[in-house]
C-alpha positions, -999 to 999 in steps of 0.1 A, spaced: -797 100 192 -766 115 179 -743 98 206 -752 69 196 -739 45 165 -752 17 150 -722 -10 142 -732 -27 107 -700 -47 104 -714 -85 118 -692 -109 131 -702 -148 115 -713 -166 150 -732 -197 156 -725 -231 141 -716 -246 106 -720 -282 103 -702 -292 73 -696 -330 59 -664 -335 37 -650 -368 24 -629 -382 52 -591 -381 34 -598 -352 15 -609 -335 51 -580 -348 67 -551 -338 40 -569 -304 22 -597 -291 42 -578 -291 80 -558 -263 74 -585 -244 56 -613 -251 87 -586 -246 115 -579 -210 94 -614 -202 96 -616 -213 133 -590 -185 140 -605 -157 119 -642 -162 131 -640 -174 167 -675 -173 173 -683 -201 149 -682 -236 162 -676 -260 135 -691 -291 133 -675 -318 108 -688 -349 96 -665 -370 77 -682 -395 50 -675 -405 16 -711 -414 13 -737 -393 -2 -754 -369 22 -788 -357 25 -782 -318 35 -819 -314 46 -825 -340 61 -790 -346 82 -791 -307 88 -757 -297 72 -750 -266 60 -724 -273 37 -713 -303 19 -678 -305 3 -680 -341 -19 -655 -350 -55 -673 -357 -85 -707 -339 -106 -736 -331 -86 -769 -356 -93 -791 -330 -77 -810 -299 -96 -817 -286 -57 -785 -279 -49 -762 -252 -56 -725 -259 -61 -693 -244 -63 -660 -256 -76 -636 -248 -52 -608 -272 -64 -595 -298 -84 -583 -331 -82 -569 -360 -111 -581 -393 -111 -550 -422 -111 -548 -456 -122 -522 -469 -96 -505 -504 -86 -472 -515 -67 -445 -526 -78 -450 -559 -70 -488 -565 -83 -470 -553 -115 -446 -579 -116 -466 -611 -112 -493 -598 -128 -479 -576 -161 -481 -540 -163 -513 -528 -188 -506 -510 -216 -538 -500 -226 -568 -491 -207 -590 -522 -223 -564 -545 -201 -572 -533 -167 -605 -562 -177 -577 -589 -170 -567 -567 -136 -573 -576 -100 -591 -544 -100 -604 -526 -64 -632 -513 -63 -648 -480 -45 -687 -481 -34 -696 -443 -37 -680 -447 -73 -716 -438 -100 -695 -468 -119 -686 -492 -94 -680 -517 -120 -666 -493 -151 -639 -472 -157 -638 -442 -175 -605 -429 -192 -600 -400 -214 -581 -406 -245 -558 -380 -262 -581 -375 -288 -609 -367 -263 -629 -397 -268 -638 -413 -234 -630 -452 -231 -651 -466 -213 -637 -505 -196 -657 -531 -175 -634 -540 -147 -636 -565 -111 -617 -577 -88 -613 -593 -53 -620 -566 -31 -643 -538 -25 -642 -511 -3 -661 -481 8 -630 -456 16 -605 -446 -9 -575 -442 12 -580 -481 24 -583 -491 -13 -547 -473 -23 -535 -491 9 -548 -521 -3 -529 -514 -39 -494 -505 -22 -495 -540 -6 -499 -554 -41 -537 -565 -37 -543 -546 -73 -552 -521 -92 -572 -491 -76 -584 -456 -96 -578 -431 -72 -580 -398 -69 -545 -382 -66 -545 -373 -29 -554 -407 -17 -529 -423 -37 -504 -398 -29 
């Protein structure tokens, strides 16, 4: 009828379940959800914070934010930010211990290592040339969270490779 008019503009409702990696969540992704939260009210948003590798199907999530190349051809993926890889140690681990000079001496290292890394037990490092080097590393602990592993590394327990907000 002519009084009457049909509203196309749709307002997101429902709910988004969403994983993320638990410090990036915490430190980048908060003020971006909590953002959301206030422009779309009628979305409830569910988080799930796990540094482990998700299955979206068959956990149900809608959205996955993870670090690192996708190993899947089924899903579709977005950049949506970047973040540096660090080789980090304290102060002290570096004075007992020596400070390396070269990316082949981090094999002599107390080196910490992450369980969702694709190369728990490697190191990649790219040169100024471009040439990747590639170094077998160990070391006395392991962990499965990045954040306890650059804790671990400020109290002088080794070397960790570390994204940049975890070591931050």
């Amino acid at each position: 009828t002519m009084g009457s008019q049909i509203d196309f503009r749709t307002q997101p409702r429902g709910t988004l379940k969403l994983t993320c990696p638990i410090t990036y969540g915490e430190r980048v992704l908060a003020p971006v959800i909590a953002a959301f939260a206030a422009r779309y009210p009628d979305v409830r948003v569910d988080i799930d914070q796990s540094d482990r590798v998700v299955d979206l199907v068959d956990e149900g999530f809608d959205l996955a934010v993870r670090i690192g190349a996708i190993r899947s051809q089924l899903l579709v993926a977005r950049r949506i930010g970047t973040t540096s890889i660090v080789c980090c140690a304290s102060p002290a681990y570096l004075a007992r211990h020596g400070t390396p000079n070269a990316p082949e001496d981090l094999a002599r290292h107390a080196c910490l290592t992450y369980e969702f890394s694709p190369t728990r037990n490697q190191w990649r490092f790219l040169g100024p040339d471009g040439n990747e080097r590639v170094v077998r590393i160990g070391g006395p602990m392991h962990a499965n969270n990045g954040r306890m592993l650059a804790a671990l590394a400020a109290e002088g327990a080794g070397i960790v490779n570390e994204t940049d907000f975890n070591a931050a």
